[in-house]
One Martini backbone bead per residue (centre of mass of N, CA, C, O) as a GRO file, in nm:
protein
  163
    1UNK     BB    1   0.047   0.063  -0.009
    2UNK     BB    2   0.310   0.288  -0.011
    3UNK     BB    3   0.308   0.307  -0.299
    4UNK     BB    4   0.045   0.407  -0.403
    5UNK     BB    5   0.084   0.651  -0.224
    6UNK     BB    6   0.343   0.793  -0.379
    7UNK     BB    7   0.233   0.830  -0.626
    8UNK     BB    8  -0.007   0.999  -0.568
    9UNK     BB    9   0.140   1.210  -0.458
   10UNK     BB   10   0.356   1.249  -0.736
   11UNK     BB   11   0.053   1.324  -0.904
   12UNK     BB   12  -0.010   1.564  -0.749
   13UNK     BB   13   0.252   1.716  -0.779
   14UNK     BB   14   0.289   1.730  -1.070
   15UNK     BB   15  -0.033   1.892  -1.110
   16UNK     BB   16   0.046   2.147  -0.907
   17UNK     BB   17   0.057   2.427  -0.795
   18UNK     BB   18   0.271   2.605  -0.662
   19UNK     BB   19  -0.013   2.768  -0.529
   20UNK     BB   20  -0.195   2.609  -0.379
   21UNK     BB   21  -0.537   2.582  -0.264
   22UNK     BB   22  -0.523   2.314  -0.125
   23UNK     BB   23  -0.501   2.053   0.047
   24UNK     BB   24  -0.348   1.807   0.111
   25UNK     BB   25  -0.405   1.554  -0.157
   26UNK     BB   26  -0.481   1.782  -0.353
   27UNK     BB   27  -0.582   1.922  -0.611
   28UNK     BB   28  -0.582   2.177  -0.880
   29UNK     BB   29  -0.920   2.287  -1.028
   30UNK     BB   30  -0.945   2.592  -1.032
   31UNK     BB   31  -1.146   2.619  -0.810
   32UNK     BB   32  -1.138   2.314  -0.733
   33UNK     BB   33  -1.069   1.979  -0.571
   34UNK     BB   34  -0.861   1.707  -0.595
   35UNK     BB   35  -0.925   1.361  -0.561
   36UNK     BB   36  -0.776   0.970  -0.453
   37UNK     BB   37  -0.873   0.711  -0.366
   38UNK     BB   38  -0.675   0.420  -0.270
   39UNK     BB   39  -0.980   0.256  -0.205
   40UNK     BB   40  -1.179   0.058  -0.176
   41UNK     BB   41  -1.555   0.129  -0.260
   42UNK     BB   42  -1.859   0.164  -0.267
   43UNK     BB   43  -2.045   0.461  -0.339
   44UNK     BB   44  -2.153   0.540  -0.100
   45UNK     BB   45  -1.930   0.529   0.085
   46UNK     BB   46  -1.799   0.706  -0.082
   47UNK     BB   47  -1.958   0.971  -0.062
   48UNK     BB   48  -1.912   0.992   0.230
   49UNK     BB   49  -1.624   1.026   0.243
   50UNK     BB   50  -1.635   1.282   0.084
   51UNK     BB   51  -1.833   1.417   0.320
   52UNK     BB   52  -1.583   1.433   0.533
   53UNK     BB   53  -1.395   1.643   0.325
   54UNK     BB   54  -1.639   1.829   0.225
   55UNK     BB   55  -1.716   1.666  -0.035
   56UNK     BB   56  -1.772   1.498  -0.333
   57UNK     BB   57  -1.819   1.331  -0.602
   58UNK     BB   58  -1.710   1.358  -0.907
   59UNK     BB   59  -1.739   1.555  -1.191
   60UNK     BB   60  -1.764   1.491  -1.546
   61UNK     BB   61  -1.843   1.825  -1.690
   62UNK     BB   62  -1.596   1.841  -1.877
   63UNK     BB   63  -1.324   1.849  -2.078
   64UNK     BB   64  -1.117   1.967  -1.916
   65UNK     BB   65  -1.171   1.799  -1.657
   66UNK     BB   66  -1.110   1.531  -1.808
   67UNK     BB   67  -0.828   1.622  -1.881
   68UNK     BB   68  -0.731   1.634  -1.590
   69UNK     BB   69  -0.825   1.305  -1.515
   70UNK     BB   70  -0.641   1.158  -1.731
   71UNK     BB   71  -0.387   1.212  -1.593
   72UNK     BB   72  -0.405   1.104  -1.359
   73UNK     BB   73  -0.524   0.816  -1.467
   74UNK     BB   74  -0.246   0.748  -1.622
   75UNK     BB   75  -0.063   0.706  -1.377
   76UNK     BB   76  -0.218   0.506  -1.208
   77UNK     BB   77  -0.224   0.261  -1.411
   78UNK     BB   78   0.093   0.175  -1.385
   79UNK     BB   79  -0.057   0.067  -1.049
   80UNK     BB   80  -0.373  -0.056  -1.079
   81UNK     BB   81  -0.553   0.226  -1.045
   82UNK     BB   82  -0.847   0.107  -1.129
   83UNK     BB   83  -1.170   0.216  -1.131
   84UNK     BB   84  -1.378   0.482  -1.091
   85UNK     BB   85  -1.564   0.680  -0.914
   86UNK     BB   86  -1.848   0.891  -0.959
   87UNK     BB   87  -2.113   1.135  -0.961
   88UNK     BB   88  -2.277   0.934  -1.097
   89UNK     BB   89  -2.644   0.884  -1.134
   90UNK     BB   90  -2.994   0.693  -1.169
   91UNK     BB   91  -3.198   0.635  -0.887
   92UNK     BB   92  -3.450   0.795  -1.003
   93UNK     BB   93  -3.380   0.761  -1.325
   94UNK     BB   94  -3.330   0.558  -1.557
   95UNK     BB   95  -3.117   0.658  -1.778
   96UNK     BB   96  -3.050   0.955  -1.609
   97UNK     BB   97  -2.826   1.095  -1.535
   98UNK     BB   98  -2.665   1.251  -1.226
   99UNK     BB   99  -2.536   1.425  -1.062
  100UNK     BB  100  -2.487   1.462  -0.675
  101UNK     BB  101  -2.416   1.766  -0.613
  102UNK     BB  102  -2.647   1.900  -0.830
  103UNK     BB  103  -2.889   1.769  -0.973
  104UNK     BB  104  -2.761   1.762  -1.293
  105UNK     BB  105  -2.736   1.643  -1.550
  106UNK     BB  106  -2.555   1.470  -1.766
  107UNK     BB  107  -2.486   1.738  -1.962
  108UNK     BB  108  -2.377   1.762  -2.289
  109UNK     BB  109  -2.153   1.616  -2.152
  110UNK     BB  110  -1.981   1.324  -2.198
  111UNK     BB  111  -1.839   0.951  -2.257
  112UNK     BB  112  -1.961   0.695  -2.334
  113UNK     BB  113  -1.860   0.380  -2.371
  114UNK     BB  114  -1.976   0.156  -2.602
  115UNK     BB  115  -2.255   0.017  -2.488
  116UNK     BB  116  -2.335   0.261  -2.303
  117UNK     BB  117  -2.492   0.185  -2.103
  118UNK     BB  118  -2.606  -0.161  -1.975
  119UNK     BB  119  -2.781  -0.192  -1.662
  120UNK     BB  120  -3.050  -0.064  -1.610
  121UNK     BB  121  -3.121  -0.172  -1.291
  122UNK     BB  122  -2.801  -0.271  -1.187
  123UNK     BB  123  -2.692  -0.016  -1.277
  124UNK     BB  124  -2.638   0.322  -1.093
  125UNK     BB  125  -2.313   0.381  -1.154
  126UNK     BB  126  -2.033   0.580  -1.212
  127UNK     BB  127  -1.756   0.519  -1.396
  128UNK     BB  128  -1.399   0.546  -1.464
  129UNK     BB  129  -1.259   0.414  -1.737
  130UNK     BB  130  -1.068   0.171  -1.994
  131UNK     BB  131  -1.081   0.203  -2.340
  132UNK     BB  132  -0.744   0.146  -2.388
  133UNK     BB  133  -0.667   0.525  -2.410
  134UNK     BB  134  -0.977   0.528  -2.298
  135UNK     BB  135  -1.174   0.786  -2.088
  136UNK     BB  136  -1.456   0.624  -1.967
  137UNK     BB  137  -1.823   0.542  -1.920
  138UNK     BB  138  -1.943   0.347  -1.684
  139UNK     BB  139  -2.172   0.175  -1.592
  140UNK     BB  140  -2.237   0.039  -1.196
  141UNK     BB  141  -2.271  -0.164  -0.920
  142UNK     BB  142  -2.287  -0.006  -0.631
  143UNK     BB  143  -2.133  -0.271  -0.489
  144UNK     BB  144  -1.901  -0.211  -0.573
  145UNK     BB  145  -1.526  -0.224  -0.548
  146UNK     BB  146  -1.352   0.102  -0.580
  147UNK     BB  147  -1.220   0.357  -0.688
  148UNK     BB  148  -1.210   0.744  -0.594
  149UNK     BB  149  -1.366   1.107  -0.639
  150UNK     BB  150  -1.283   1.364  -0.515
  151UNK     BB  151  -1.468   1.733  -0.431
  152UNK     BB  152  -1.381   2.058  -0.428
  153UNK     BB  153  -1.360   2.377  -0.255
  154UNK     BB  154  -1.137   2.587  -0.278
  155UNK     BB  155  -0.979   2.822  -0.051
  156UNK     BB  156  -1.079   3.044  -0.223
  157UNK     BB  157  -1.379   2.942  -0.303
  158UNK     BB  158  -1.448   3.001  -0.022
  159UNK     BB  159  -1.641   3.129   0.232
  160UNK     BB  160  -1.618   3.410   0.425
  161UNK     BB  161  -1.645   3.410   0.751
  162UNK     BB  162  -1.729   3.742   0.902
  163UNK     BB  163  -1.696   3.958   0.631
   0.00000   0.00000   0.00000
C-alpha cells in the first residue's frame, strides 16, 4: 500500500501548482480541489468518504475537467489504481444519470464508452474506466468495490465567515 500512497502523492505533487490553494493530499483544478482516494469501495461509501473531507463524488462535467482527470488517471493506471467511481448516477430515474452534488443532468458533456449505459436496472452509478487509451464513463453495480474521486471547493473559492 505504501508505493500507491508514494504514487499518488507524486501525481498530486506533479500536476499542482506552486502556489496551491487545496489542502494536502489534494489537486488543484480551477476553482475546486480534486482527490483520489486508493481504498476500493462501493459508491455510497465512497460518496460519504467524500462528505467526511467536506467535498462531494466528482463530477466529469466538461473537457477540460476531463482532459485533467485523464492525467490523473494515466498515472495511476501504471500502478493498476483504477477504475473510479465519480458522482454520476441514475438512482431516481433509470437512464437518465445527474451529478449527485447538484442535481443536475449529465450532459451536454458525455464520456459514455461505446455500448453503455448497459445496466438497466441492476448498474446506477458512474465510474470512469479505461477502453484502451481511452478514459470513458461505463455504468457500474453500486455495490461493487472500486477507488474513486472526489471534490470540493478550493480554499480561494470558500466563503470567508464573519466578513
Amino acid at each position: 500500500m505504501y508505493i500507491k500512497e508514494c504514487v499518488i502523492l507524486c501525481v498530486i505533487v506533479a500536476v499542482s501548482l506552486v502556489h496551491a490553494e487545496c489542502e494536502h493530499g489534494w489537486v488543484e483544478f480551477k476553482e475546486n480541489c480534486i482527490h483520489v482516494n486508493a481504498q476500493r469501495t462501493n459508491w455510497n461509501s465512497a460518496e460519504i468518504e467524500c462528505k467526511k473531507l467536506h467535498g462531494w463524488l466528482a463530477s466529469d462535467d466538461t473537457q477540460d475537467k476531463h482532459d485533467f482527470l485523464y492525467i490523473i488517471a494515466n498515472v495511476l493506471k501504471t500502478i493498476n489504481i483504477f477504475p473510479f467511481f465519480i458522482g454520476g448516477t441514475d438512482f431516481i430515474f433509470e437512464g437518465q444519470y445527474r451529478w449527485a452534488e447538484t442535481g443536475q443532468y449529465a450532459g451536454p458533456f458525455t464520456k459514455w464508452d461505446t455500448g453503455f449505459p448497459n445496466g438497466n436496472w441492476s448498474k446506477n452509478c458512474l465510474m470512469l474506466n479505461w477502453d484502451g487509451d481511452d478514459l470513458v464513463w461505463q455504468d457500474e453495480r453500486c455495490s461493487a468495490g472500486h477507488y474513486f474521486i472526489c471534490e470540493k471547493m478550493s480554499n480561494v473559492s470558500q466563503p470567508i465567515v464573519g466578513k
